[in-house]
C-alpha positions, -999 to +999 in steps of 0.1 A: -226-018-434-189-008-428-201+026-448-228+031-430-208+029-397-177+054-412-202+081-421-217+092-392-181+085-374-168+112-397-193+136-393-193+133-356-154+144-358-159+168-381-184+188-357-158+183-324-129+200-347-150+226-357-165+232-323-129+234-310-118+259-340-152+277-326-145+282-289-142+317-277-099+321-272-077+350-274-069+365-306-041+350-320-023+383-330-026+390-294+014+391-283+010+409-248-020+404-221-023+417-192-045+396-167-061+410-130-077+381-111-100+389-079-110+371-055-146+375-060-170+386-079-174+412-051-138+421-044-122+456-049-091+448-054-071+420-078-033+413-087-023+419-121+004+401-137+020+408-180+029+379-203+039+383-239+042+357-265+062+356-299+031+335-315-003+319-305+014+290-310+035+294-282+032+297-244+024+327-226+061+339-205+057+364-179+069+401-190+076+432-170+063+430-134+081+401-112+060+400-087+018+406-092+012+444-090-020+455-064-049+472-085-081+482-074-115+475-088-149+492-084-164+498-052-190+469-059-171+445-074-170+431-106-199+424-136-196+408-166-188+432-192-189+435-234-156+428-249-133+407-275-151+376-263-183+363-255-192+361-220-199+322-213-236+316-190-233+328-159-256+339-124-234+370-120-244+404-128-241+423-160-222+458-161-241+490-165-239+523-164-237+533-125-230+508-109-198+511-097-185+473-110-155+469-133-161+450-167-153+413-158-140+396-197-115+402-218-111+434-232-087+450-262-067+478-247-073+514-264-055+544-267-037+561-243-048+600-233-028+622-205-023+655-198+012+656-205+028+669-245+045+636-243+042+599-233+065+586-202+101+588-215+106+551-227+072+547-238+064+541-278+023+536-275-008+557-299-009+587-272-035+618-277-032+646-254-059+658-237-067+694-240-099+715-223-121+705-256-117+667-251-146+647-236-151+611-225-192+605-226-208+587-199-243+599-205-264+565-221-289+593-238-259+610-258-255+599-294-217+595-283-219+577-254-187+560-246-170+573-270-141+599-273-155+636-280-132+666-295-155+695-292-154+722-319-143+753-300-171+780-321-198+752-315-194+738-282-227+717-270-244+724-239-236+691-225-201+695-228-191+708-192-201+677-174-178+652-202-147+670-203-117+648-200-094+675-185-104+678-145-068+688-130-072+658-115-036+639-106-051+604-109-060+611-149-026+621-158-029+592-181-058+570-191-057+538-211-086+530-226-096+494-217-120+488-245-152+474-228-188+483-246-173+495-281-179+482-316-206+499-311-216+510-272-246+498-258-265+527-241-261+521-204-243+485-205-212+511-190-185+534-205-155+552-195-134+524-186-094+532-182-063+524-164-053+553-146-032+562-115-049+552-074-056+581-052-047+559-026-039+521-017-073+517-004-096+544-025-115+519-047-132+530-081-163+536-101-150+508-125-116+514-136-086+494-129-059+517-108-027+508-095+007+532-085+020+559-106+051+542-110+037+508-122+008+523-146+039+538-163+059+510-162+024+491-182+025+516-204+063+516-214+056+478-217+032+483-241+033+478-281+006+488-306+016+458-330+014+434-301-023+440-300-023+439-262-050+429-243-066+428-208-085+397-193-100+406-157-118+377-138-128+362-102-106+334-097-128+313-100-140+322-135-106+323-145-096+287-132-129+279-156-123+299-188-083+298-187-081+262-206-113+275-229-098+309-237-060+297-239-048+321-208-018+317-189-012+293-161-007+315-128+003+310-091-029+322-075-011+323-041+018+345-051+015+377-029+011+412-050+031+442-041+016+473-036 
C-alpha cells in the first residue's frame, strides 16, 4: 500500500515542476527590458521604465531613465499582439492591420534604421541606414508583408512608392524595430511596429511607441545586441497579472513619468 500511495505522489510532482519549467517567462538570455505600462487597454499613452540584469537568475535593477519616461500609444489603444510569448486568455482585442492599437505582449526588439550615416554618437546597436530603395511593407496581400524591403534599383515593383521607408519625415529619423508579427508575419494580424521620435506630447500613433528625441536616443545608446533586449507593453492590470508568471520587474505604478 505504501507504493501504491508514493507513485501517484510522485507523478503529481513531477507534472507541477514541469508545468512551472513550462510557463511562458522571459528568455533567460534576455539582460535588458524595456517595459511601458498603460492605464488601459484603451489608453494612448504609458510610462516606460529600463532594467537590465547580469543573469536570469538575478533580479531585474533599473537602468538608464530615473524617472518613467512619457510614450504614446495608438490612437485606439492597445490589442494583444504576436510576440516572444504566448498571449494568456483574454476578452481584449487582437491587433490587426488598421486598427490603430499598439501590440500589447512582449516583444524582441529589432534592428535599428535612421536616416542618418551613423548611429547617435555613444550608440553601439545593428544600425542600417535607410536610403530612397528601402521599404517597410504594410500591405497584408504583399508576399513581404511586414517585413524589411531593399528594392533593386533596374527592377523596382510597382508597389514600391507607397512602402518606402524614407518620407523626410523628422519623426522617422530612427526606427527601432519592435518585433511584433514576425517569425513568420501573419497577413493582417499588423506590421510596421517601431520606436520612433513623437511629433508632439499629445499626437498619438497608428501603433508605434513614441517618446522625445532626446530619450529615444538615450534607449538606443542603452541598448546592447548581446543583451538581447526586449520590450513588454501591458495595461496595468495585465501586467500586475502576468508580472509573477512572466518573471517581470516589480514597479511603482504611482511614480509620475516625465515628459
Amino acid at each position: 500500500m505504501r507504493w501504491i500511495l508514493v507513485v501517484p505522489f510522485l507523478t503529481v510532482l513531477l507534472a507541477f515542476e514541469s508545468s512551472a519549467q513550462q510557463r511562458p517567462q522571459i528568455p533567460p538570455q534576455v539582460g535588458q527590458l524595456v517595459l511601458s505600462i498603460a492605464d488601459t487597454w484603451n489608453s494612448s499613452r504609458a510610462k516606460l521604465r529600463c532594467f537590465h540584469r547580469s543573469s536570469h537568475q538575478q533580479s531585474w535593477r533599473p537602468a538608464v531613465f530615473s524617472k518613467p519616461v512619457a510614450v504614446l500609444l495608438g490612437k485606439h489603444g492597445l490589442a494583444w499582439g504576436r510576440g516572444a510569448l504566448p498571449n494568456p486568455p483574454s476578452k481584449a482585442p487582437t491587433k490587426r492591420e488598421g486598427d490603430r492599437r499598439a501590440p500589447a505582449g512582449c516583444f524582441a526588439i529589432g534592428k535599428l534604421y535612421g536616416y542618418p550615416s551613423t548611429v547617435p554618437q555613444g550608440a553601439a546597436y545593428p544600425y542600417r541606414q535607410v536610403t530612397k530603395w528601402d521599404a517597410w511593407i504594410d500591405d497584408p496581400k504583399n508576399p513581404y508583408y511586414n517585413q524589411h524591403f531593399v528594392a533593386n534599383p533596374s527592377n523596382v515593383p510597382p508597389w514600391f512608392a507607397k512602402q518606402r521607408m524614407r518620407l523626410g519625415d523628422a519623426a522617422y529619423t530612427y526606427l527601432l524595430e519592435i518585433r511584433h508579427n514576425t517569425n513568420p508575419p501573419q497577413p493582417g494580424a499588423g506590421s510596421a511596429i517601431f520606436f520612433h521620435t513623437r511629433r508632439g506630447p499629445d499626437r498619438v500613433t497608428s501603433g508605434c511607441t513614441t517618446m522625445a528625441r532626446t530619450n529615444l536616443e538615450v534607449l538606443i545608446k542603452w541598448l546592447r545586441a548581446e543583451q538581447s533586449p526586449h520590450y513588454v507593453l501591458l495595461p496595468e492590470a495585465e501586467y500586475v497579472k502576468l508580472a509573477p508568471i512572466w518573471q517581470l520587474p516589480a514597479v511603482d505604478l504611482t511614480t509620475k513619468s516625465t515628459r
